[in-house]
C-alpha positions as CSV (number, residue, x, y, z in Angstrom):
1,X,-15.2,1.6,1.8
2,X,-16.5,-1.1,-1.1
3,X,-14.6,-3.8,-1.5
4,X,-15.2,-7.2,-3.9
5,X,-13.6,-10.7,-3.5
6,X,-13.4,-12.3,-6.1
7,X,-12.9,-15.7,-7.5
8,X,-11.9,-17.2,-10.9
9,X,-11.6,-20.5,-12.7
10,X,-11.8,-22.1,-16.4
11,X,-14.3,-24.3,-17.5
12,X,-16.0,-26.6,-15.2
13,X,-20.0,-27.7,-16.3
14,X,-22.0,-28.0,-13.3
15,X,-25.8,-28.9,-12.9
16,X,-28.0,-25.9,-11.4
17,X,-28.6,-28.0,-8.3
18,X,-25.1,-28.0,-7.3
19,X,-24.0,-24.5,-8.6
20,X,-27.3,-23.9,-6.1
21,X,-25.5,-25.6,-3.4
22,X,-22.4,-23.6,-3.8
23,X,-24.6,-20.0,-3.9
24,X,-26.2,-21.2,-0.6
25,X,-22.9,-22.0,1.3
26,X,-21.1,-18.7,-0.1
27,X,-24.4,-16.9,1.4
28,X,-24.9,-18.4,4.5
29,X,-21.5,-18.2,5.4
30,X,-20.5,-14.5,4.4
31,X,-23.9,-13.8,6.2
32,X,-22.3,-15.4,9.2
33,X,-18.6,-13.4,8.7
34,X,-20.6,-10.0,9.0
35,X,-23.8,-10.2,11.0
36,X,-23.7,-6.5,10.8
37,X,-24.8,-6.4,7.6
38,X,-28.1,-8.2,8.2
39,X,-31.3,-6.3,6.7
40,X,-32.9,-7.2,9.8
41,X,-32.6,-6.5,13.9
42,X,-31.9,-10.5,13.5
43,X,-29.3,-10.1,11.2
44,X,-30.8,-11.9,8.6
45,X,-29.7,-11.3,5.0
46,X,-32.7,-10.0,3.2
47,X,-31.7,-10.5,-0.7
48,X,-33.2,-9.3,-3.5
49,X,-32.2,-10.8,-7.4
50,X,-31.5,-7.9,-10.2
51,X,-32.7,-8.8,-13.8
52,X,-31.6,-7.7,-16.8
53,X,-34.9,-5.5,-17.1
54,X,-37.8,-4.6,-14.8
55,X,-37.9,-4.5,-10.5
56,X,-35.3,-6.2,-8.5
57,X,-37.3,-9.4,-6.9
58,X,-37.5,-10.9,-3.4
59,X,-35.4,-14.1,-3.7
60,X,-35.2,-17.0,-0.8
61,X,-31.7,-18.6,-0.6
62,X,-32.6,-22.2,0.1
63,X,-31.4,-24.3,-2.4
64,X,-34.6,-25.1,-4.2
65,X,-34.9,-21.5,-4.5
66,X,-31.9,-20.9,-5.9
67,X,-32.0,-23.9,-8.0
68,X,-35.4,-22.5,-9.9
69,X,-33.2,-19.0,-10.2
70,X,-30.5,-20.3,-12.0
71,X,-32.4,-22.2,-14.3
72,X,-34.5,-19.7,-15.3
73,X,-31.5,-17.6,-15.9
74,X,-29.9,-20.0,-17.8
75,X,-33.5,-20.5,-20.2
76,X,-33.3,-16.6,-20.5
77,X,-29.7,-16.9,-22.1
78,X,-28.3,-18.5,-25.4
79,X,-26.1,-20.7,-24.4
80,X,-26.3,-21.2,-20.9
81,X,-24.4,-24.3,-21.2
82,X,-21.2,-22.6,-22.7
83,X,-21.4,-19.8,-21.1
84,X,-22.4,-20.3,-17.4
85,X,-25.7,-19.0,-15.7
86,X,-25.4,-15.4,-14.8
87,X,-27.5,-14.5,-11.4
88,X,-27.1,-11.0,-9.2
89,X,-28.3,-10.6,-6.0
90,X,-27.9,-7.5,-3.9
91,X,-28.8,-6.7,0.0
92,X,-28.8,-3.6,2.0
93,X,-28.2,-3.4,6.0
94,X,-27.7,-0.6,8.3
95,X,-26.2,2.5,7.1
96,X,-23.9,2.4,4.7
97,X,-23.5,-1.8,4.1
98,X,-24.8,-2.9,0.8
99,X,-23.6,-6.6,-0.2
100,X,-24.0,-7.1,-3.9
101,X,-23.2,-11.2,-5.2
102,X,-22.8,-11.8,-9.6
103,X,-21.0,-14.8,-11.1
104,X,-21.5,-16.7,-14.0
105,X,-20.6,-19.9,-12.9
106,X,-21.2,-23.9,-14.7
107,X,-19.8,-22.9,-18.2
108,X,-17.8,-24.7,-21.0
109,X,-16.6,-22.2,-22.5
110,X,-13.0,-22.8,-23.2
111,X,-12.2,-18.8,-23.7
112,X,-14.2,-17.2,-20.9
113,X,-13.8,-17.5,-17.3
114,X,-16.0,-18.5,-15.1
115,X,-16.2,-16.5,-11.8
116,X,-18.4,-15.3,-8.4
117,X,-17.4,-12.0,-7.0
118,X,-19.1,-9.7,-4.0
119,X,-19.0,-6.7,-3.5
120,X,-18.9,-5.8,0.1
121,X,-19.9,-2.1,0.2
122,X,-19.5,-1.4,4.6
123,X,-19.5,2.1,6.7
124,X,-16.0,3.5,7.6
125,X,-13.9,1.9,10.6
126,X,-16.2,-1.3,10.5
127,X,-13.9,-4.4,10.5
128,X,-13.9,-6.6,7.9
129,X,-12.8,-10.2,7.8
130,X,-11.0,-10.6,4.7
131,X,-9.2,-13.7,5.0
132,X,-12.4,-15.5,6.1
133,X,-14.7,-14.2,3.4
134,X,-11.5,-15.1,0.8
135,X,-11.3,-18.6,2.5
136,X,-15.6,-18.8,2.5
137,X,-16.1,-18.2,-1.4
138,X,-12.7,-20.2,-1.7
139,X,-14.3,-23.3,-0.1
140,X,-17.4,-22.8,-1.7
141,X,-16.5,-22.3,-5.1
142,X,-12.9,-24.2,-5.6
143,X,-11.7,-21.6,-8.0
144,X,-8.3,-21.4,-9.7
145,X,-7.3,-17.9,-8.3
146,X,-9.1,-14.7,-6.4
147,X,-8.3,-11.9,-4.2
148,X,-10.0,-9.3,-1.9
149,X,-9.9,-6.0,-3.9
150,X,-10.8,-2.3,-4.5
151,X,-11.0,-0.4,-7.7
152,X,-8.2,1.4,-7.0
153,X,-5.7,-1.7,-7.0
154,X,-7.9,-3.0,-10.1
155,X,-7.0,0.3,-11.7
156,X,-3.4,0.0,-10.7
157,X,-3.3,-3.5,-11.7
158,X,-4.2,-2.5,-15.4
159,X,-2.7,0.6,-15.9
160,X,0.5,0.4,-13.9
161,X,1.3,-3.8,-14.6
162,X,-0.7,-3.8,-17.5
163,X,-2.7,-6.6,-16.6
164,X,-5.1,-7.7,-18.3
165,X,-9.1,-8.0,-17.0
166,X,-9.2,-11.6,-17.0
167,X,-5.4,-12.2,-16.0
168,X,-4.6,-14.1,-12.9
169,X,-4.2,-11.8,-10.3
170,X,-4.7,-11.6,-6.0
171,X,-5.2,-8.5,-3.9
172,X,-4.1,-7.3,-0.6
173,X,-5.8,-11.4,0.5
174,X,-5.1,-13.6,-2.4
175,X,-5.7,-17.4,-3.6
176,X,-4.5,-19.7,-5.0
177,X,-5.3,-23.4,-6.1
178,X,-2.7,-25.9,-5.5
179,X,-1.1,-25.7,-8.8
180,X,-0.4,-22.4,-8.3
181,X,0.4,-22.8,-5.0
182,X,3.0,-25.2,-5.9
183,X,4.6,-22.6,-7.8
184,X,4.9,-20.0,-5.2
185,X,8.7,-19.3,-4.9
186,X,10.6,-17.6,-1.6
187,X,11.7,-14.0,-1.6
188,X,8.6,-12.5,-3.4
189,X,8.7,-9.4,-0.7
190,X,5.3,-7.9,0.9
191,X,4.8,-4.8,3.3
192,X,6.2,-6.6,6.3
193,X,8.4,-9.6,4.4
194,X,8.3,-12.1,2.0
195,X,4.5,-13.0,0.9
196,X,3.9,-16.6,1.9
197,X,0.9,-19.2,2.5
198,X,-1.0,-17.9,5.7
199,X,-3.0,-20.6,5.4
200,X,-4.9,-23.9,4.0
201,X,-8.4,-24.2,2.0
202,X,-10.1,-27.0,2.9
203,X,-10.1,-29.2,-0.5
204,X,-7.1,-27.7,-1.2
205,X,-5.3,-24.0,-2.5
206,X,-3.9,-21.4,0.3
207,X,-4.9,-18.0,1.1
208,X,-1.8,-15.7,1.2
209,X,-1.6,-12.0,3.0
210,X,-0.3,-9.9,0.7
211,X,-0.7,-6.6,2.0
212,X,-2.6,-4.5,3.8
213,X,-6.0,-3.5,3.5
214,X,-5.6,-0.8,0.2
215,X,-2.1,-0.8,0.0
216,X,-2.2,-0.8,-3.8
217,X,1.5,0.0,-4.8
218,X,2.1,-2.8,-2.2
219,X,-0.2,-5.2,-3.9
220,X,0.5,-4.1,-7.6
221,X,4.6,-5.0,-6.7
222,X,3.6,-8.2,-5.2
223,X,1.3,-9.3,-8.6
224,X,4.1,-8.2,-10.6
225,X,6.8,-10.8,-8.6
226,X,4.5,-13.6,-9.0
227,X,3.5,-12.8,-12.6
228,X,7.1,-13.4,-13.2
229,X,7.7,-16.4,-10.9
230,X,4.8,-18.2,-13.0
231,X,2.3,-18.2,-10.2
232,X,-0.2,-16.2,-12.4
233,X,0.7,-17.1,-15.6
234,X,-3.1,-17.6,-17.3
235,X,-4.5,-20.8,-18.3
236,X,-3.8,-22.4,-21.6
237,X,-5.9,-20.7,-24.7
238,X,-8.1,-23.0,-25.8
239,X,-8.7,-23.7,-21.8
240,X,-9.3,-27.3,-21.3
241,X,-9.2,-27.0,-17.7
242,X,-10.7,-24.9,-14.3
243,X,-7.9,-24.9,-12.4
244,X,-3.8,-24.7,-13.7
């Protein structure tokens, strides 16, 4: 099964050496969350960085190695600084895990989000710890919403709820930063009753359980009560803000 969590936020200019900071935790600690996906007997995360053309590339994940990454990304791209610098790692363990990491994170730009999502690509029956890898790139990242997701409730999100693709929206494990969480009303029912807070982010948001594991009409019902409670109503266009 291939999952992706996924985080989102508006505007929020960062220097390279602390977006580096925030790739290294994010790493180090999903690394931690599923040894078993280690390249190595050790369980060490072997990662290699895609480019736009030519070979994927060995790439360290110490923060000085990171921190040359990003800005060499960023000199490849017009307009780094509105836009965010784009990196894309990927690493293969034992059969059938693959762990693939994008985002395009430190932007201005006050019409497109900024984000990290991983996909985490894992053999059948392995277990995986969604709330912790939701609560990991959470802490790391301090986004404004995110969820733990398949295609199939992206699909059903957008064809079913009509949401949009950059819409505020949670999955099956969703997040959401304390102004959203604020907002989060009683009664919006789940699988097993009324979706609430599980638990706290350190710097602030909660994680809440939605549903389980690929339940997508579950999921796509629960999106569609806290669309119209206001949890996920969207930033403001113009965004003048990362977080609502």
């Amino acid at each position: 099964m291939r999952r992706v969590v996924r985080g989102f936020w508006g505007p929020r200019e960062e220097p390279v050496e602390v977006l580096a900071g925030r790739w290294r935790a994010t790493l180090e600690r999903f690394a931690g969350l599923l040894p078993a996906a280690g390249s190595g007997s050790d369980g060490v995360w072997a990662w290699q960085q895609v480019h736009a053309a030519g070979r994927a590339t060995g790439l360290r994940t110490d923060e000085r190695a990171l921190t040359a990454a990003l800005r060499a990304a960023g000199e490849a791209e017009a307009w780094p600084d509105r836009t965010g610098c784009a990196l894309r790692l990927v690493t293969k363990g034992g059969p059938g895990w693959k762990i693939e990491a994008g985002g395009r994170t430190g932007g201005t730009s006050d019409f497109l989000l900024q984000a990290m999502m991983i996909g985490v690509g894992s053999p059948d029956g392995a277990v995986i710890p969604d709330t912790g890898l939701l609560t990991a790139l959470a802490e790391s990242w301090e986004p404004d919403f995110g969820g733990v997701t398949d295609d199939d409730v992206l699909d059903a999100l957008e064809y079913d709820a009509e949401f949009g693709p950059d819409e505020p929206a949670v999955g099956w494990v969703g997040y959401l930063s304390p102004g959203r969480a604020a907002l989060l009303p009683d009664g919006v029912d789940g699988p097993d009753g009324p979706v609430a807070a599980c638990g706290e982010v350190r710097g602030g948001g909660v994680i809440l359980e939605v549903a389980a594991p690929g339940a997508v009409e579950d999921v796509v019902r629960a999106n569609v009560r806290l669309r119209e409670a206001g949890v996920l109503r969207p930033l403001p266009r113009p965004m003048d803000r990362a977080v609502l």
